[in-house]
RODRENGU-605535 format. One record per residue (C-alpha): residue in three letters; x, y negated, z negated. Coordinates in steps of 0.5 Angstrom, whole numbers, plus 500, padded with zeros to 3 digits. Last residue first. Layout:
BEGIN
 resn  c1  c2  c3
  ala   X   Y   Z
...
% end
This chain:
BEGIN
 resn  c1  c2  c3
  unk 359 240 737
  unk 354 237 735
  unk 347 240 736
  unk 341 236 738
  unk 335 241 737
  unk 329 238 741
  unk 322 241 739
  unk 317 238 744
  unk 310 235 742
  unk 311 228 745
  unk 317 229 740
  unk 320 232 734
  unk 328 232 733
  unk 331 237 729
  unk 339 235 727
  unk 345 239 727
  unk 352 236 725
  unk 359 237 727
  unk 363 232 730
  unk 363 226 723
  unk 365 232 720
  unk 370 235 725
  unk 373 228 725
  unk 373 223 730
  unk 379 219 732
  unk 377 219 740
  unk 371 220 743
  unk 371 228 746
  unk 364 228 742
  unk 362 234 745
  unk 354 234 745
  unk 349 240 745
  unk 341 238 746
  unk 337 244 745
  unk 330 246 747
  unk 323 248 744
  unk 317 246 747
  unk 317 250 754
  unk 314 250 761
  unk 322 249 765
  unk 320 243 768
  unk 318 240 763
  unk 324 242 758
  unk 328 239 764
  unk 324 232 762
  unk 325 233 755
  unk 333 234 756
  unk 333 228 760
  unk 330 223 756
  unk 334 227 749
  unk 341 227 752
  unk 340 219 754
  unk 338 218 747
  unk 344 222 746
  unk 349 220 750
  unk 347 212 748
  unk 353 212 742
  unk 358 211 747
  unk 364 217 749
  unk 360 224 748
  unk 360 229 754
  unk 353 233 755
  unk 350 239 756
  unk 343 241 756
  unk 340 247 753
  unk 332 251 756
  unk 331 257 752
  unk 326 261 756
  unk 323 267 754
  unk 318 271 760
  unk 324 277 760
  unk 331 273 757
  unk 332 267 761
  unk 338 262 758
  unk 335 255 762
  unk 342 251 762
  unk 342 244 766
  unk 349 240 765
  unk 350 232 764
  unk 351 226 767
  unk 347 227 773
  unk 352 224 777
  unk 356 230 781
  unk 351 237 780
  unk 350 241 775
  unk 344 246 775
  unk 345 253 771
  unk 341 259 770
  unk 344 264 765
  unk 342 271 765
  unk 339 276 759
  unk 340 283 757
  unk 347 285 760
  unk 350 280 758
  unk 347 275 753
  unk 352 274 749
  unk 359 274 753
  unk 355 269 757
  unk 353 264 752
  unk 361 264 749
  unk 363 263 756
  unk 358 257 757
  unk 360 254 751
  unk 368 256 754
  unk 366 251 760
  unk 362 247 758
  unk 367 245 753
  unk 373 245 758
  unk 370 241 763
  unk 374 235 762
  unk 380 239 761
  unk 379 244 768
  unk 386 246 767
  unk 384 250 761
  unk 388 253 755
  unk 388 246 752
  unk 381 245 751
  unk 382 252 747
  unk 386 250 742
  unk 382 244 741
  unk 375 248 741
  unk 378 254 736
  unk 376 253 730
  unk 370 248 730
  unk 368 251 736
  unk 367 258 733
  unk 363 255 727
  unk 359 251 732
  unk 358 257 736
  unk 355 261 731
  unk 351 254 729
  unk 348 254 738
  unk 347 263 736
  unk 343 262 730
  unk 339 256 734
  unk 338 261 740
  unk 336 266 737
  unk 334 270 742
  unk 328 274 744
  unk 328 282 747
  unk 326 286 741
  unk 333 282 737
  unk 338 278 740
  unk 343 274 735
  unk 348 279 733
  unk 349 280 742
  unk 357 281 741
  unk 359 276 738
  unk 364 280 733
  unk 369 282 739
  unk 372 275 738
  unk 373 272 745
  unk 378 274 750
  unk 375 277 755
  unk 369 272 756
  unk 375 266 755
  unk 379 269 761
  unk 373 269 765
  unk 372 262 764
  unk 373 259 771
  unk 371 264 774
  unk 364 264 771
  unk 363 257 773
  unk 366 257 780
  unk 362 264 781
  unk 357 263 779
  unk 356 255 783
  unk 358 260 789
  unk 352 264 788
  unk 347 259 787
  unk 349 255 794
  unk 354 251 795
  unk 355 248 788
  unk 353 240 788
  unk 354 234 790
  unk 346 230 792
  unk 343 227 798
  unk 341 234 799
  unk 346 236 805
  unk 351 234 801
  unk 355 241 800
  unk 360 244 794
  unk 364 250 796
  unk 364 251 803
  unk 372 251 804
  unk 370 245 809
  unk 366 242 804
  unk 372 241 799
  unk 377 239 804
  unk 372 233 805
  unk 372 231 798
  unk 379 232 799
  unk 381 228 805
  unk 377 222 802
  unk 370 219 803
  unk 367 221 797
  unk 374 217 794
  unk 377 221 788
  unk 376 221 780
  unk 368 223 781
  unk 363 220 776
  unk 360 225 771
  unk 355 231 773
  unk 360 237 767
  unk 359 241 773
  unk 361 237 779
  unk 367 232 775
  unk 370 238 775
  unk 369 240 783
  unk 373 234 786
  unk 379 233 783
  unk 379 241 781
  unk 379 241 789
  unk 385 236 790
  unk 389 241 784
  unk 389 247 787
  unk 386 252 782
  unk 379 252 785
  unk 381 255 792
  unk 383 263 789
  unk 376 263 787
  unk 374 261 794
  unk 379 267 796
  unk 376 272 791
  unk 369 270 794
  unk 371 272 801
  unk 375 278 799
  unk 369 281 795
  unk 369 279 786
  unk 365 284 784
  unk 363 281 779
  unk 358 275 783
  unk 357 280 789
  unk 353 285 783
  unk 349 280 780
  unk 346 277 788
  unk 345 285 788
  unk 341 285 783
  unk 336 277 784
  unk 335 281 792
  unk 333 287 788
  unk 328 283 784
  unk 325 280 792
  unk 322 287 793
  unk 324 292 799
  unk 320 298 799
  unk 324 306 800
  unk 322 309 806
  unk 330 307 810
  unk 334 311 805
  unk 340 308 807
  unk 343 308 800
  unk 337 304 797
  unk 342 300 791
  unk 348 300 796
  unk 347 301 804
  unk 340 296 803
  unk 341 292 798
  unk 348 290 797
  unk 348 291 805
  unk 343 285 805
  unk 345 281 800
  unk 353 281 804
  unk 349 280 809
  unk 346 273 807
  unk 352 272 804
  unk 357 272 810
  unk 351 268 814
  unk 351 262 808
  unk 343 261 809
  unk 342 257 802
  unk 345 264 798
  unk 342 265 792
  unk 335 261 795
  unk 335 265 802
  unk 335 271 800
  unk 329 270 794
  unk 325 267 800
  unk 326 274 805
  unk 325 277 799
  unk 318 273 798
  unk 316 274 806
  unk 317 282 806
  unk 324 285 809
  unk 320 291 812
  unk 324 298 813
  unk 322 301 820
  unk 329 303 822
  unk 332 299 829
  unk 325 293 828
  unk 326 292 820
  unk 334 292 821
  unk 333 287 827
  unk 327 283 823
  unk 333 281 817
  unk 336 277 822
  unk 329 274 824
  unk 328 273 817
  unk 335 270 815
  unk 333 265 821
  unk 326 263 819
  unk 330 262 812
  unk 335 257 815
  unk 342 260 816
  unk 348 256 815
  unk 350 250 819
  unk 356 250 824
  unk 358 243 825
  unk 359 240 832
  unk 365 235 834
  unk 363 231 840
  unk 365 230 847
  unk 372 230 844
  unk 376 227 849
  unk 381 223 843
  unk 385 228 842
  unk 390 224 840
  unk 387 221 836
  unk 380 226 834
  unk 381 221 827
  unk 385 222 821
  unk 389 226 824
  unk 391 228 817
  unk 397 226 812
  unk 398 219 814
  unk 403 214 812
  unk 408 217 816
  unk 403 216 824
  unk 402 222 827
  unk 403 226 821
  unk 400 232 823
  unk 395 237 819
  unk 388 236 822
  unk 382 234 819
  unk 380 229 824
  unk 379 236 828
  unk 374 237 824
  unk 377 243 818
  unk 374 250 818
  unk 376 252 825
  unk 374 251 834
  unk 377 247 838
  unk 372 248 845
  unk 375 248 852
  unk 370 246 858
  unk 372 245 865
  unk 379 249 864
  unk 385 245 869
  unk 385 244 877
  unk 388 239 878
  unk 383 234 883
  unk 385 227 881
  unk 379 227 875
  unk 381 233 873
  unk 388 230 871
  unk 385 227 865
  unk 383 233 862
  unk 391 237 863
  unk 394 231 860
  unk 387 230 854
  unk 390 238 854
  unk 397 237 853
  unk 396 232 849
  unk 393 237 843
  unk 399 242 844
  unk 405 237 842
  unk 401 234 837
  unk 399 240 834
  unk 406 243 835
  unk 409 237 832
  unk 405 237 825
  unk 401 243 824
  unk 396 248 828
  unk 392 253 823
  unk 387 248 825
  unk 385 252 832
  unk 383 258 828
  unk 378 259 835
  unk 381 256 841
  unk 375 257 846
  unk 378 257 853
  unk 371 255 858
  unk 374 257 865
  unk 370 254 872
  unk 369 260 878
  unk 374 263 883
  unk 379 263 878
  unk 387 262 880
  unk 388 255 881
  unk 385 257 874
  unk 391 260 871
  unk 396 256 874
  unk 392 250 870
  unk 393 253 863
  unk 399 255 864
  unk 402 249 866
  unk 398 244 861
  unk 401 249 856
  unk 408 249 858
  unk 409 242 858
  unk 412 239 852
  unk 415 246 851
  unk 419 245 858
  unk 424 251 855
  unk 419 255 855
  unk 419 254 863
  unk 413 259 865
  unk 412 261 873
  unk 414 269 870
  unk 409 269 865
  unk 403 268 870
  unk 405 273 874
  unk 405 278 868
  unk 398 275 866
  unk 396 277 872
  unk 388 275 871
  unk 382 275 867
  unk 383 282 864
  unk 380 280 858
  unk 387 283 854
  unk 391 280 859
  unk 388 273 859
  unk 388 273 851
  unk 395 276 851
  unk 397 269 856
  unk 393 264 852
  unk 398 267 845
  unk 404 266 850
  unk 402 259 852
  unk 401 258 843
  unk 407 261 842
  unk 411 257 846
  unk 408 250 843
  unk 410 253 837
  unk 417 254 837
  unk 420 247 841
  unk 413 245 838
  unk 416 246 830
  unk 410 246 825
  unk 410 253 825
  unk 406 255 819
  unk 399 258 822
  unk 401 261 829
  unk 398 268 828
  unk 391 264 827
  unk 392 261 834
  unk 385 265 837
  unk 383 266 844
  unk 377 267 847
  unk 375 266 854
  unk 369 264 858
  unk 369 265 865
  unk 362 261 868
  unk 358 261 873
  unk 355 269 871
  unk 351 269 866
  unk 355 275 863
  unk 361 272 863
  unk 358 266 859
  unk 355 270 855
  unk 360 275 853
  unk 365 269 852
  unk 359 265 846
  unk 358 272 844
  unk 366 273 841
  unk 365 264 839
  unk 359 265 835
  unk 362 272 831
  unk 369 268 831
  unk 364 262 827
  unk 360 266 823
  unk 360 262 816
  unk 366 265 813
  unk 370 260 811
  unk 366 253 813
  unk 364 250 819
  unk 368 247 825
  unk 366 246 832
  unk 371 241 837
  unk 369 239 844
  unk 371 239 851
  unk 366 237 856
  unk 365 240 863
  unk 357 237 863
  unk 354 244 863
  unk 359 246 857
  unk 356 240 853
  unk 350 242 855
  unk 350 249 852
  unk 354 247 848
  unk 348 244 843
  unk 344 251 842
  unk 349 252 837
  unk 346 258 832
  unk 341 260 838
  unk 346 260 843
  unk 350 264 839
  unk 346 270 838
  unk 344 272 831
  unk 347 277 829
  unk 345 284 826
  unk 351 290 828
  unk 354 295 832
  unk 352 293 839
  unk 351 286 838
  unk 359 286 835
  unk 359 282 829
  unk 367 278 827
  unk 370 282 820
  unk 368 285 815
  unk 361 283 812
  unk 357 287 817
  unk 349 288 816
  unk 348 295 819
  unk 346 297 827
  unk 344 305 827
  unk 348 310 829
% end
């Protein structure tokens, strides 16, 4: 059977397209040759497991090493060591069982589990007082630990890691691996705090390293594996067009994959590949709503990430700290990055999902009169539907505000799910909204027509002048002369006439249509 594009679960190399993990992370191989002990995170489905699985057959294939892998998601809600410590040596000995790398029957029966202070650092060292070669133990899931257990687990090891120096044997290098930076950990070490707050008292960590998503070199050399097993080319502007909706996530970048070639091609391997299948298949994840896309949708109605996430798409100032835990918590889900100087969406497909999520209940539930009325021979009457929405904002825009959890971005929210329930089916939306730009970017694109509108938030006189500079230089961008330019007004007093108004605006050769709302 042909190699397929996996999106369940860790890759096999002989079943599925990888990277290998020495390409993906090429600094352990330094830090295992100098005996070190480091922590690897990244976000939610980003290959971690897939890194760590090929990371222990290599080091068993090389020959100088055993690797071991070992997962303590079993383990997630004991916070208890005298439980969890116990569990965690038990987890170990059904790792060393299932890779054959000793008795792991003999090995049980020297543990104390009474001695849970204790009882890993035993085990571990029994265990390599019995190879003939140094132990790389990788913890995957390690941030499913919590409280005592951590705690207790954690100092075991910097114990048994100290101890080397006197010649006790003990595992040359172990790698903490899970979403969070060990920093991020949940245990109260001390009672004001809820993390870690730094690698204490794990404080041996050589270095704490990040997964990074795919570059568009490496999807290509991903994709060039199906090509080589079938003959099926991913030409350069597919390759790109993958590249641009997922930004290199690996879950996506499969998942794209599948979608267009087990799905939309069915297998047929003749068949030519385009990037306007890639756009398809991005369209068909976003309403199929997969188990991993579910999970980060399911992520957004926590408070400390609406804390971070609504000031991202209305582009205002965060209510937190960017240097705090929720921020971080937010990145390490894969929901926002950074990497651009600037706080935005992960990637086009996640911003989708967080807009399209957050105001499905609207789509579904808007009168069924506003189907496609202002669409004709393939254009849109953009000004007739803005008035439509007006009239409809009028109604019921206080109403709706109140329905949301994400009030401040309620209005994008609701003239967004007025926009999609439109155009659905003859049109899409591109957005671009990011923390500190103040407003929200919208191009609605029907074939060659574009129809550029800003969002913006009223609460001093200057949100329009500035709406109309931005506005113009977006409308530059996007190689047209009409655009519109809606305000909330959210200042408070003010009626619905003094809300509700249109005025057109001619400037430097563009037509701006400011819409009160």
């Amino acid at each position: 059977m042909n190699r397929f594009f996996n999106t369940t679960g860790p890759c096999v190399p002989q079943r599925h397209y990888l990277l290998p993990a020495v390409e993906r992370l090429r600094e352990i191989v330094g830090l295992i040759a100098r005996e070190q002990y480091f922590v690897i995170h990244a976000a939610r489905q980003s290959g971690k497991t897939t890194l760590l699985l090929d990371l222990a057959r290599s080091l068993g294939d090389g020959g100088g090493h055993y690797g071991l892998y070992c997962s303590l998601e079993g383990l997630q809600g004991i916070p208890d060591p005298q439980l969890g410590v116990p569990a965690i040596a038990n987890s170990v000995l059904d790792a060393v069982s299932t890779h054959n790398l000793c008795d792991a029957t003999e090995l049980k029966a020297l543990l104390d589990y009474n001695d849970f202070t204790n009882v890993v650092k035993i085990l571990l060292r029994n265990i390599c007082v019995r190879l003939d070669k140094p132990l790389v133990l990788l913890f995957d899931e390690a941030d499913c630990l919590t409280e005592g257990t951590l705690i207790t687990f954690l100092r075991q090891l910097r114990d048994g890691f100290v101890n080397r120096a006197t010649g006790v044997p003990f595992p040359s290098s172990i790698a903490l691996v899970g979403m969070r930076n060990i920093r991020d950990y949940k245990a109260k070490v001390r009672p004001e705090g809820t993390t870690l707050g730094s690698a204490s008292p794990f404080n041996i960590v050589a270095k704490a390293l990040t997964l990074e998503n795919f570059s568009e070199v490496e999807i290509a050399t991903l994709y060039g594996q199906h090509t080589a097993d079938t003959g099926q080319v991913f030409p350069p502007e597919a390759v790109a067009r993958a590249f641009y909706w997922s930004q290199g996530q690996p879950w996506l970048v499969n998942a794209l994959a599948h979608e267009v070639v087990d799905e939309m091609l069915a297998m047929d391997y003749s068949q030519v590949i385009t990037a306007a299948y890639f756009d398809e298949a991005a369209e068909r994840i976003i309403l199929r709503r997969d188990t991993h896309i579910d999970s980060l949708i399911e992520r957004l109605r926590e408070e400390r990430v609406r804390k971070v996430v609504e000031p991202v798409i209305t582009g205002g100032v965060a209510e937190v700290d960017l240097m705090s835990d929720d921020v971080r918590y937010a990145v390490d889900l894969g929901l926002i990055r950074n990497d651009r100087k600037v706080w935005e969406a992960a990637n086009p497909i996640y911003r989708e999902v967080i807009v399209r999520s957050l105001n499905f209940t609207s789509q579904e539930t808007l009168p069924r009169s506003l189907a496609n009325r202002w669409i004709s021979d393939g254009k849109i009457d953009m000004s007739g539907l803005l008035k439509g929405f007006q009239q409809f904002w009028r109604e019921n825009g206080d109403i709706w505000v109140d329905k949301y959890d994400y009030k401040e971005a309620a209005p994008h929210l609701i003239l967004q799910a007025f926009l999609q329930r439109v155009v659905n089916g003859g049109a899409h939306i591109d957005r671009e909204f990011a923390l500190g730009r103040q407003r929200l970017d919208l191009c609605v694109i029907m074939g060659d027509n574009r129809y550029p509108i800003e969002l913006k938030l009223r609460y001093s006189d200057k949100a329009e002048a500035n709406g109309l500079e931005q506005l113009g230089e977006y409308m530059e961008i996007c190689g047209v002369a009409e655009g519109w330019l809606v305000i909330f007004d959210r200042r408070p007093g003010q009626s619905w006439d003094e809300r509700i108004f249109w005025r057109t605006v001619e400037s430097g050769g563009r037509t701006i249509h400011v819409v009160g709302a």
